[in-house]
N, C-alpha and C positions, 0 to 999 in steps of 0.2 A: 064268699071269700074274694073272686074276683071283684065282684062292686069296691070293696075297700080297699084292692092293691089297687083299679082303677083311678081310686078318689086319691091313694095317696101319689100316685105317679101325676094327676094334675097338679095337688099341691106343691110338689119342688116342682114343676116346667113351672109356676107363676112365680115363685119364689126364686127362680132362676131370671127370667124373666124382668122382675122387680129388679134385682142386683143389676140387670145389662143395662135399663134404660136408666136408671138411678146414674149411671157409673156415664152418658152419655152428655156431651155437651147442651148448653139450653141453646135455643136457636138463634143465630145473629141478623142484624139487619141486612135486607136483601140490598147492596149498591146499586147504583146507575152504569150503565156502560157507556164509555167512550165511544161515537162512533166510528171510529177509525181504528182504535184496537179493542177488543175485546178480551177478556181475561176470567178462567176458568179454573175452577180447584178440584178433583176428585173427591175432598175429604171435605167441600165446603159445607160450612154446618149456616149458609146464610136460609132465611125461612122458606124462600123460593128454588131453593137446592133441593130434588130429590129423586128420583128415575129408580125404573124397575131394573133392578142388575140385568142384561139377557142372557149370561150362560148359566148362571146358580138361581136365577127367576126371583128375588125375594127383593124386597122395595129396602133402597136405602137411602140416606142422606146424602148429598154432593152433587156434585156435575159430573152429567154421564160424557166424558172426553170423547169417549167411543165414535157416540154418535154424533156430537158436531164435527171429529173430523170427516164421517162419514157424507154429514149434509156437505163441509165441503166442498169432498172429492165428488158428488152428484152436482154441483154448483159447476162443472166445469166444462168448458165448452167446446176447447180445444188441445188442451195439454195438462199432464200431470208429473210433474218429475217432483220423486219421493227420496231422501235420502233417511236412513232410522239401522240405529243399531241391531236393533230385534224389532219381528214382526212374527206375531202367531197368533192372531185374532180370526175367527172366520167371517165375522160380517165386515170385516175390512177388506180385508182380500175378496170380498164376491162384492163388496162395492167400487174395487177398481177393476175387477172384470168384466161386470157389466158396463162401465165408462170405455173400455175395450172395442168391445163390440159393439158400441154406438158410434165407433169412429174415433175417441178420442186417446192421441197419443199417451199412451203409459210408458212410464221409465223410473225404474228402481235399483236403487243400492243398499246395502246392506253391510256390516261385519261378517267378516268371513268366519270368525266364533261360529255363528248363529245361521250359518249356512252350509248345514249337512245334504247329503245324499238324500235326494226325494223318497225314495224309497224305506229310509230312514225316519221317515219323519208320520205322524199319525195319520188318521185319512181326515180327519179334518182341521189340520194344522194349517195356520193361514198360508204359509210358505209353500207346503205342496199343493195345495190348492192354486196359486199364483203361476207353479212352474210348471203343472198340467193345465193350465191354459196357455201356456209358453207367455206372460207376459217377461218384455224385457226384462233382463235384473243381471247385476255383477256384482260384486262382492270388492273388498280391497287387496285381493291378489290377483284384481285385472291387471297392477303395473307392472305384473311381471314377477314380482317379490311374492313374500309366504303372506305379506302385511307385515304395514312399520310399526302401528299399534294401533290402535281402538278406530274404527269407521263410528264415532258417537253423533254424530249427526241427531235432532233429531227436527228434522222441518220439513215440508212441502211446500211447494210451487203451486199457485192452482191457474193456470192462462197467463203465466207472465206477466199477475194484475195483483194477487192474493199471496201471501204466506198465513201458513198454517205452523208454528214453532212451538218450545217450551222445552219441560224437564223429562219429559214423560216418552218412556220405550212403548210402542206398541203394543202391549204382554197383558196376557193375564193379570198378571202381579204388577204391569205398570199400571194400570189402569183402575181395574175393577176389586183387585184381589185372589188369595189363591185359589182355587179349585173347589179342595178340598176342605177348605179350610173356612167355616162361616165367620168368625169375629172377622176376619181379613176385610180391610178393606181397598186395599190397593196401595203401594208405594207410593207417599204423601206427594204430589207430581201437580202442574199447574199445564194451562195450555193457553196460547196467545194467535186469537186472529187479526189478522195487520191489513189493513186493505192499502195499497199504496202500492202501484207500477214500479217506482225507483226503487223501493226497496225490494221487489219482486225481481229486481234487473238484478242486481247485488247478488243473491241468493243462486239466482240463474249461472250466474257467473262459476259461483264456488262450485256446482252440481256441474256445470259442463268439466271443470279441474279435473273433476273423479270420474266423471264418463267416459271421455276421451270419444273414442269410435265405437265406443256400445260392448256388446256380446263380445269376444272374439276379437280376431281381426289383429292390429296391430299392440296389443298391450301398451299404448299410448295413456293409459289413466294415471291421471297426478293425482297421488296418497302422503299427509304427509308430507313433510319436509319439502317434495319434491314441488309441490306446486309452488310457484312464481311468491317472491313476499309483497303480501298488502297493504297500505295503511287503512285503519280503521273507516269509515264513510258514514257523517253526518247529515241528516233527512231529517226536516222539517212536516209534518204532515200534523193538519189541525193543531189542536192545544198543546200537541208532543214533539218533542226533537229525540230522535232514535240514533243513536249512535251504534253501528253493527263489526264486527270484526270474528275474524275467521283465525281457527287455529289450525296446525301450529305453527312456530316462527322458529327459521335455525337459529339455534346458541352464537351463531358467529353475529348476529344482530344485536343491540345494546338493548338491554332490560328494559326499557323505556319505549321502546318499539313493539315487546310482546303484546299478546295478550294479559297478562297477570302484571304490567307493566301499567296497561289501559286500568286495569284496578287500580292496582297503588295508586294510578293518579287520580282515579274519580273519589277515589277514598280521602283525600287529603284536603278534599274542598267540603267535609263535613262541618259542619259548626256548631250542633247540636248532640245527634244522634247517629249511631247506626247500628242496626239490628241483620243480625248473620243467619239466614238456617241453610247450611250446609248438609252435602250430603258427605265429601271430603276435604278437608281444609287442611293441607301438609304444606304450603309454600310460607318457608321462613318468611322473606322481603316482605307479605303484606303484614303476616301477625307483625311485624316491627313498627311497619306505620301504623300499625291499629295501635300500637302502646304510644306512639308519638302523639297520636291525637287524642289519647287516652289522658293521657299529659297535660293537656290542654284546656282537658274538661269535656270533651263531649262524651256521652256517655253507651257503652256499649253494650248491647246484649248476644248472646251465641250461644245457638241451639245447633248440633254435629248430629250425625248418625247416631245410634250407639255401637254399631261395630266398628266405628271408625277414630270416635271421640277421645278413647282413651289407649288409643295404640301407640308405641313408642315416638311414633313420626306424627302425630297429631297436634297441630300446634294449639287444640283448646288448652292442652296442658300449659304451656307456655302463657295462657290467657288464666291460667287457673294458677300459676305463678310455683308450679313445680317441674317434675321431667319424670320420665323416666328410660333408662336405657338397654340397649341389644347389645346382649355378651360383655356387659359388665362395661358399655362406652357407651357415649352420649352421641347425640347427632351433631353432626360439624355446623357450627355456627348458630348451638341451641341457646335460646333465650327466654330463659323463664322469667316473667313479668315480676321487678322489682315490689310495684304494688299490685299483686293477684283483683281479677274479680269475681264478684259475687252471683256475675248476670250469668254465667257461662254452664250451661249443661246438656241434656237430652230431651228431645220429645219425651210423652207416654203416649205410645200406638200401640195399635193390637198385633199381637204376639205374628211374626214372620213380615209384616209390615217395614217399609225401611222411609228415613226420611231422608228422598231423592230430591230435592228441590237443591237451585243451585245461587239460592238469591241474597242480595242486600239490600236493607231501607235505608235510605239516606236524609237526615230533616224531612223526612213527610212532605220527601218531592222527589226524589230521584229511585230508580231501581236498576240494581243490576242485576243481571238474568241472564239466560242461557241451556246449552249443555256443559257446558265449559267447567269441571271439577276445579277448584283450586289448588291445585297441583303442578308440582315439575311435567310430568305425564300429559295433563293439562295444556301446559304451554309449549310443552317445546317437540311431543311426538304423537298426539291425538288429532284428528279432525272435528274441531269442537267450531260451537256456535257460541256467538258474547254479544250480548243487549243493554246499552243502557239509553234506559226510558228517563224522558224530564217531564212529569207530569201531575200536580195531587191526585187525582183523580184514580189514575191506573196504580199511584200508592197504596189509597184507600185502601183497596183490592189487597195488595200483600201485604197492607198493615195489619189488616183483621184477618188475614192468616196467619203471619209471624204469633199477630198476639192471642191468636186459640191455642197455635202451638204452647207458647211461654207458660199459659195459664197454669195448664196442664205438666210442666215439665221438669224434671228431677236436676235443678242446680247442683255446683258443688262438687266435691271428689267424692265418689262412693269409699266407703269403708273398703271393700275391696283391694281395690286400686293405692290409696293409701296404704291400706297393708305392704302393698306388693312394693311400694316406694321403698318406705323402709326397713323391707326384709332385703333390699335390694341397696340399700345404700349400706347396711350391714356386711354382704355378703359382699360384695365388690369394692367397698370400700369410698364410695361416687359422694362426693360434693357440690 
């Protein structure tokens, strides 16, 4: 009796088995990298993508983020200043402790969200680990305030020579995936290493804003609004011109000065194409310029979250050429696209997965990138990071991301969602 419960409990784990890999992307071609930036996918399905997870141990496809940024923070010689929303990895945090203890300066910031009571936190959470070695770290209520809004940062310093940036939180779940959870494979997340001093300088620049005098001491840290406003700064290195800018920018500044300003305008120089995968896309002013060049003829694709996509304030709707509204009203100065498109929907990712990416292709030469949401939030009360790259090469890279996602992806209004339009235009009365 056991022999045949035995034989039949292998038959569904292959037949289980069968259905995962079936249901699995085929493998893509491995790119060349730039030598001046490199560029990283956790979810990358190219044939040379693959690493053994190390906390859940089981071999998967993609680039393991983890540990390049671990090579790195071990690459550094004399300093490390880290700014990231969340941090809870343990081989992160014991790889800037031992950088520590070899003499080289560590300095960390954080979202005060994500900065509980050590005591509070597991015994092998990166973060207490970090604070029982006493390295530096503050939070965004050094300036004094509770925090103006999100420390989203997510970049490194490595020797005033090296950044280490992208879309991706240091987390479980940004990286590798959840815990507990085997299909997970981490929040679809990318990561970019930039070798270049001047842009090193730049970054420095924005990390001393939020520093201030460290620990303690004078609550001198600029969060937020408070820090001094920048214009954007253009770097030439190798085949790339990098254009970098820092959020946020106070509302008393003209549109055209933000951040979501510096969109709109690299947006308008498209002439073919541009392809969206967002993780939140709610700022009216670009979806309008996307319909103007829409207009035009170049052709647009957008892939959203999906818990983001079809929220009242999501302007895929607007791109999807309907609405929907909160307590029976419309959002002020909502514009659903005269001609809807067809390109516009969701990933399909494995179930708790989210797609955190913050990027656009532009003609199959430009990207914009970042931490940077597209968002009010975004521009005018976050501390975000904004990258546009001029390069085919580091396109490649997000082209054959964008288009694994696209493959894969549920266009169109869900039935759902329609429903809820028009039980909603019934019930309210909404035109």
């Amino acid at each position: 009796m056991y022999k045949y419960l035995a034989l039949l409990v292998g038959i569904i784990a292959c037949v289980f088995l069968v259905k995962r890999y079936q249901n699995l992307p085929q493998s893509l071609p491995a790119l060349p990298q730039d030598p001046d930036i490199q560029v990283y996918f956790n979810q990358n399905q190219a044939k040379n993508a693959e690493y053994v997870e190390p906390y859940r141990q089981f071999k998967r496809q993609g680039d393991d983020l983890e540990k390049i940024i671990i090579e790195q923070i071990n690459s550094a010689n004399s300093t490390i200043d880290l700014a990231v929303q969340e941090l809870n990895l343990t081989n992160i945090a014991q790889a800037l402790i031992k950088k520590q203890k070899e003499g080289i300066k560590v300095r960390i910031v954080i979202e005060n969200t994500y900065n509980p009571p050590e005591n509070t936190l597991p015994s092998s959470h990166g973060l207490r680990l970090l604070k029982q070695a006493q390295i530096p770290l503050i939070d965004d209520t050094e300036d004094g305030t509770k925090g103006s809004g999100l420390m989203h940062h997510k970049f490194i310093v490595i020797d005033g020579k090296k950044v280490v940036t992208g879309s991706a939180n240091f987390t479980l779940s940004g990286i590798h995936g959840d815990f507990d959870n085997a299909e997970s494979r981490g929040n679809a997340n990318h990561l970019l290493v930039i070798n270049t001093p001047e842009l090193a300088q730049v970054f420095t620049q924005e990390f001393n804003h939020l520093w201030g005098d460290g620990v303690g001491g004078k609550k001198d840290s600029l969060f937020g609004v408070k820090k001094p406003f920048r214009e954007e700064k253009i770097i030439s290195l190798g085949n790339n011109i990098i254009t970098v800018k820092f959020s946020p920018t106070s509302p008393k500044y003209p549109y055209e000065k933000t951040t979501n300003g510096l969109i709109n305008a690299t947006l308008t120089k498209a002439n073919n194409s541009v392809d969206l995968a967002l993780f939140v896309f709610s700022e009216q002013k670009i979806a309008d310029i996307l319909e103007q060049e829409s207009q035009t003829g170049v052709k647009i694709k957008a892939l959203i979250d999906p818990n983001f996509a079809f929220q009242y304030y999501s302007e895929g709707l607007d791109l999807l050429g309907v609405a929907l509204g909160r307590n029976c009203r419309y959002e002020k100065d909502n514009n659903p696209w005269e001609k809807p498109l067809k390109t516009v929907g969701i990933p399909s990712l494995p179930e708790g997965d989210k797609l955190h990416h913050k990027f656009a292709v532009i003609d199959n030469l430009t990207i914009i990138t970042g931490s940077h949401n597209w968002s009010n939030a975004g521009n005018h009360t976050n501390d975000e990071t904004l990258l546009i790259i001029n390069n085919p090469l580091i396109t490649q890279h997000f082209n054959q991301e964008f288009n694994r996602l696209y493959s894969q992806a549920k266009l169109g209004i869900p039935d759902h969602i329609n429903n809820k339009i028009q039980q909603e235009k019934s019930q309210c009365n909404l035109n």
